[in-house]
Each structure stands twice: as C-alpha cells, then as structure tokens.
C-alpha positions in Angstrom: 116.4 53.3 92.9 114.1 53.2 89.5 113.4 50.4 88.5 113.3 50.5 84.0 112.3 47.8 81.7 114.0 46.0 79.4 112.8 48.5 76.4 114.6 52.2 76.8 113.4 52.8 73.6 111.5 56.1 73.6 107.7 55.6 72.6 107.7 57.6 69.2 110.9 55.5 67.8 109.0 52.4 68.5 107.9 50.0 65.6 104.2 50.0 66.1 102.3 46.5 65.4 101.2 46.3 62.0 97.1 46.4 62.2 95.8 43.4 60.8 94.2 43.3 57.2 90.8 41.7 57.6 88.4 40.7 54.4 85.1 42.9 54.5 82.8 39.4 54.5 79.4 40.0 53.9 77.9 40.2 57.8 81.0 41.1 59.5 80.3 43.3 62.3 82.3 46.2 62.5 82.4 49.8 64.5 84.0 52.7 62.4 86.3 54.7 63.9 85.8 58.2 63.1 82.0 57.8 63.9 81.4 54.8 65.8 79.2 53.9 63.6 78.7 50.1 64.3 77.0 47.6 61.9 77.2 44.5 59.3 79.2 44.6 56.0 76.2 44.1 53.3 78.7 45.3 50.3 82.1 46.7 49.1 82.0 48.2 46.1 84.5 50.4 44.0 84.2 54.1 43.4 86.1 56.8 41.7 87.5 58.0 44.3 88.3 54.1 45.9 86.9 51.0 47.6 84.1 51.4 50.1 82.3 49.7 52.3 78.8 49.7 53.1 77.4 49.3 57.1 74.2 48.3 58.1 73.3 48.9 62.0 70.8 46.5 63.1 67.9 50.0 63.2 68.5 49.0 59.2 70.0 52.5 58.5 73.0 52.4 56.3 76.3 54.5 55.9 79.3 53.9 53.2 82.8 54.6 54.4 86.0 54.5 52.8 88.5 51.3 52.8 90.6 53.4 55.1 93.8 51.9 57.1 93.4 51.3 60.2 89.9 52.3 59.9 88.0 50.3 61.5 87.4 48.4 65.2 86.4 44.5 65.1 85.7 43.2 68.6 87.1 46.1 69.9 90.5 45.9 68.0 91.8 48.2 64.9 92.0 46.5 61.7 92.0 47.1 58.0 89.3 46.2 56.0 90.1 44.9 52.2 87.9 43.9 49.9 87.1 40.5 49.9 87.9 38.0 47.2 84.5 37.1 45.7 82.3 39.7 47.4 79.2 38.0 48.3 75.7 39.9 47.8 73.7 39.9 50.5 70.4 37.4 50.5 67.6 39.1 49.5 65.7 37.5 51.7 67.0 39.3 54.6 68.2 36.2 56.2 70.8 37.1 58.6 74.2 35.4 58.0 76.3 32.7 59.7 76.9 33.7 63.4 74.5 36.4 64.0 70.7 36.0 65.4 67.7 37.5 63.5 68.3 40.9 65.5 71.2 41.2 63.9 73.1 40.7 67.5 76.4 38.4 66.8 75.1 34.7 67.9 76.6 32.7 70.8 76.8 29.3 69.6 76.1 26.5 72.4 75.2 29.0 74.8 72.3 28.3 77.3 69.2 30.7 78.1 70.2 31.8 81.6 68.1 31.8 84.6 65.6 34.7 84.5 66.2 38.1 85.4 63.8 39.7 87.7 62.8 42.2 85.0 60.4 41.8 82.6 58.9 42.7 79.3 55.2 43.0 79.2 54.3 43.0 74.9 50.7 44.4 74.4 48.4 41.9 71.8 49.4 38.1 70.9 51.2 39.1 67.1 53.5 41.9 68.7 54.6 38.7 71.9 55.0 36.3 68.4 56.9 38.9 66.6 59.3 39.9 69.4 59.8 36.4 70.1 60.8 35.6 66.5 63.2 38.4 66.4 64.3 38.6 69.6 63.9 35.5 71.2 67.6 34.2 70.8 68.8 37.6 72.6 66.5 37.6 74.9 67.2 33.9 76.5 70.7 34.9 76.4 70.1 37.8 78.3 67.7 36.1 81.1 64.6 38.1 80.1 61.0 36.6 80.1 58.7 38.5 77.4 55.0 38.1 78.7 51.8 38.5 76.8 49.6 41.6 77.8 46.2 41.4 76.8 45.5 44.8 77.2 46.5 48.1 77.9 43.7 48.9 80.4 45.1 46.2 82.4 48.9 47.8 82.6 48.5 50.0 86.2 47.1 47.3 88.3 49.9 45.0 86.9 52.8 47.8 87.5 51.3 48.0 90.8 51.7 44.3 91.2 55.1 43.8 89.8 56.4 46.5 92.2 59.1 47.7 90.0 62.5 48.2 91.4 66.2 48.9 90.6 67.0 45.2 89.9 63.3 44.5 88.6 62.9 46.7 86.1 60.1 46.6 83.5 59.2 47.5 80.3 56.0 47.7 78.1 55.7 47.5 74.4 52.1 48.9 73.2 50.4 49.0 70.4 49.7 52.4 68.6 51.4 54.5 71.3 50.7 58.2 70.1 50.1 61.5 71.3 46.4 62.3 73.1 45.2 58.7 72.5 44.1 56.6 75.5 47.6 54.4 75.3 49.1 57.8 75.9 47.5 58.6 78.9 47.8 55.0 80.4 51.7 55.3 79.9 52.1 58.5 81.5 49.9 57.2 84.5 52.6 54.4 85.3 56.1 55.6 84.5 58.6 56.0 86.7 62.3 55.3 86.8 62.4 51.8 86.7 59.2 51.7 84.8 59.9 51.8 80.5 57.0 52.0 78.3 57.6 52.6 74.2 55.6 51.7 71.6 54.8 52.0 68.1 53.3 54.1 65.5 51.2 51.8 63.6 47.4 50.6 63.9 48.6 47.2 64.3 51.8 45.1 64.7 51.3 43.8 60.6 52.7 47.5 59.7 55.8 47.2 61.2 56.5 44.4 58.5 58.2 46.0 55.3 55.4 45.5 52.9 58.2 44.5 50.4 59.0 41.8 52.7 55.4 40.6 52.7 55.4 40.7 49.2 52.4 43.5 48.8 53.1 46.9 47.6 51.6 49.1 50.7 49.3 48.1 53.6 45.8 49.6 52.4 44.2 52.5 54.1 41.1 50.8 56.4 38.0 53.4 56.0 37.7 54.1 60.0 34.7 51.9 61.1 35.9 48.9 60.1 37.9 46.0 61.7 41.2 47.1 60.7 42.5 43.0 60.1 39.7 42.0 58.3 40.0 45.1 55.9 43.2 44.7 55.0 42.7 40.9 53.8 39.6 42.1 52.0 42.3 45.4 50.2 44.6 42.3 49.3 42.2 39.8 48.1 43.1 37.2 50.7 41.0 34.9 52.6 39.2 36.6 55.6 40.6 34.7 58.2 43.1 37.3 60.5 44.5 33.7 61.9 45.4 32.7 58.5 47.1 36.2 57.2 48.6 36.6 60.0 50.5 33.0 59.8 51.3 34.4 56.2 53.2 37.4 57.3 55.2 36.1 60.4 56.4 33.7 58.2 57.7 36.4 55.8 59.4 38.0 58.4 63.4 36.5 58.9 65.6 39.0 60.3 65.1 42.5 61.6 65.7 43.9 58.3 62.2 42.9 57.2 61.4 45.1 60.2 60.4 48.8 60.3 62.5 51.0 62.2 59.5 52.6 64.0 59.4 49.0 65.8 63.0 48.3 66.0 64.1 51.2 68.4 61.3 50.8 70.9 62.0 47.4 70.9 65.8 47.7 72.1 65.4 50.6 74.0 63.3 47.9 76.2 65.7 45.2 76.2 68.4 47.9 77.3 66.3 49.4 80.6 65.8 45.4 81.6 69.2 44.8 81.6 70.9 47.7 83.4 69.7 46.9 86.2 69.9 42.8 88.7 72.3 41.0 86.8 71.3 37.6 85.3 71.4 34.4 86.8 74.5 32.2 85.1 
C-alpha cells in the first residue's frame, strides 16, 4: 500500500512561508536573485520610481536593484530587503565593516589558520607579498594557503620545476607588469600547465594598483622611461626620496580592497580560487 503524509493538501493550495523582511545594513552581503549578483549593501536610497539598494562585489564594481519582495538571497535563503531605519553611510575610508575581512570576504570570528595546503602562491617583488598579505592575509590562513615571496621572475621555471605541481599541489604566481610580448609574458607561457596558474597585473609597479584617491594624490606621475620608476614618482610628488619610506606611506593608506584597483583584484582571486580546488586543507 502507499504510504501518504499527514499533509493531502495539494502543493498550490499550500500557505507558503512568509519570506523574512531583513534591514538592508550597510555591509550586509547579499546575492540578487534575478542576476546573481552578489555583494555588500553600501546604500539604499529613494527614487521616483521606489527604494533601491546599491551592491558592491568585492571586484568594487557596483549595481542598484530595486527593493523587490522576495528579492534577494542571504546565506543562501530568500528574504526581503527594507530600508533600514537610520541608513548608515558607508566610511569613506574604505574600512570594511563589522564581520567582514579587508577582501571583503564575510569574517570567521575565532577561527584558526588551518594547517597548510600543499599549494602555494608564489607573489613576485616584496610590496606585492606585503600587499596581498594585508588584504588577503585573513582569507588566506583560513583557507590553509602559504603566500611566498618571489624575488624574481627569471627564477619562476627552475622553481615550478622544483615544486612539481600536481592535482592537490597546485600553484599559482602573481607577477608584476604581466603584459603582452614582454619578457614576464614569455616566462609565463614557458611554465603553465593545468595545475600551474600565473596572472598578473597591468601596472609598472604594485604602488599603481592603489587608488590614488586612497593615497591621497591625484594620479601616479608618468616616469620619463630611463629612470627608476620609485624614485621618480617621490620626486613627481615632492616626497622624500626614500622608496622604503613611500612605500610605508601607501600600504598604510590602503584598508580594504576597495582602495584596490580592479586590475589587481581579479588576478588576485583568480589565484586563491585554482589553490583551493584542488587537496583539501588540513583542519
């Protein structure tokens, strides 16, 4: 014989659960449904044609969507997002807010770094290992990955060859200046392979992936070619000619990833991503 539950109430007669209203708090992460667009509540405003909110995804790009109900997912769950009571601007300092880590990754509070993953991240020049650690660093001890410092890109194929990357060792490389036809370029292409990830960034040095607003400066200044590229741009800015010095100056500008340029950001996840598909971490 069937066997039938309690319920013989046919499915479309059934009271559904009333989705939960939820504040939209400045730094609440949220995914949209429609788009799946996922990112932190900096604002919700009122328009003509009715509240909004505004998303920001941790690449710093932003989207407005309307206070729709039902219209959103938090922690994987539908909810309707209302306005807050006292909307609270976001800190122009770029600080990110209670409960999330300077990537803009929700924080695990208490949680200890587990043991290392075979992987690794190889970051080419001191300032780029310093950056990444100040963004990243909470995420990355979370996640079991060890960030190491790599002098220099001439150096990468004998230590691929080393490393002997696998399916659970996987590596990844961050390099400086990584563009078409120069000699990064041809490096890279020398040692991939699929569990070998290299990405880099556009930009002469790691100092102009900081927002210049952030820094306080109005652009990075143009270095005649020539010219130590460091030591130019403290002379462009009137500061003292020590790189040690300037640079000190700009890490400590830099708080969250939205004093980031996205040019760094993506190569910087797409990393963390290939080092964890593969050996899980340690507890």
């Amino acid at each position: 014989m069937r066997e039938y539950g309690p319920d013989l109430t046919p499915p479309w007669k059934r009271k559904r659960a009333p989705v939960p209203e939820v504040p939209a708090d400045a730094d609440l992460v949220v995914e949209e449904v429609t788009t799946g667009f996922c990112g932190a509540v900096i604002r919700c405003e009122r328009t003509a044609q009715g509240p909004t909110v505004t998303l920001e995804d941790r690449f710093g790009k932003q989207r407005v969507f309307p206070l729709a109900p039902a219209g959103f997912l938090l922690e994987g769950r539908p909810v309707t997002l209302v306005r807050p009571r006292a909307t609270r601007a976001p800190d122009p300092s770029g600080t990110p807010g209670p409960g999330r880590t300077a990537s803009g990754s929700v924080a695990v509070p208490g949680a200890r770094a587990r043991v290392a993953r075979a992987g690794r991240i190889y970051v080419e020049g001191r300032h780029d290992a310093e950056l990444v650690e100040k963004v990243w660093g909470d995420d990355l001890r979370i996640e079991g990955v060890v960030v190491e410092y790599l002098e220099g890109i001439d150096d990468l194929p004998a230590i691929v060859a080393d490393f002997s990357p696998g399916p659970g060792a996987r590596l990844g490389v961050l390099v400086d200046h990584l563009v078409p036809g120069s000699k990064e370029s041809r490096i890279a292409a020398e040692v991939c392979g699929p569990h070998v990830l290299i990405t880099g960034h556009p930009f002469v040095d790691v100092w102009e992936a900081v927002k210049p607003a952030s820094v306080g400066i109005g652009a990075w200044p143009r270095v005649p070619r020539g010219q130590d590229w460091k030591t130019g741009v403290c002379r462009a800015l009137g500061w003292p000619e020590n790189t040690g010095a300037a640079w000190r100056r700009i890490l400590g500008s830099v708080r969250s990833y939205r004093d980031l340029e996205p040019a760094l950001l993506g190569p910087v996840e797409h990393l963390i991503d290939h080092v964890t598909v593969g050996g899980p971490a340690g507890p």
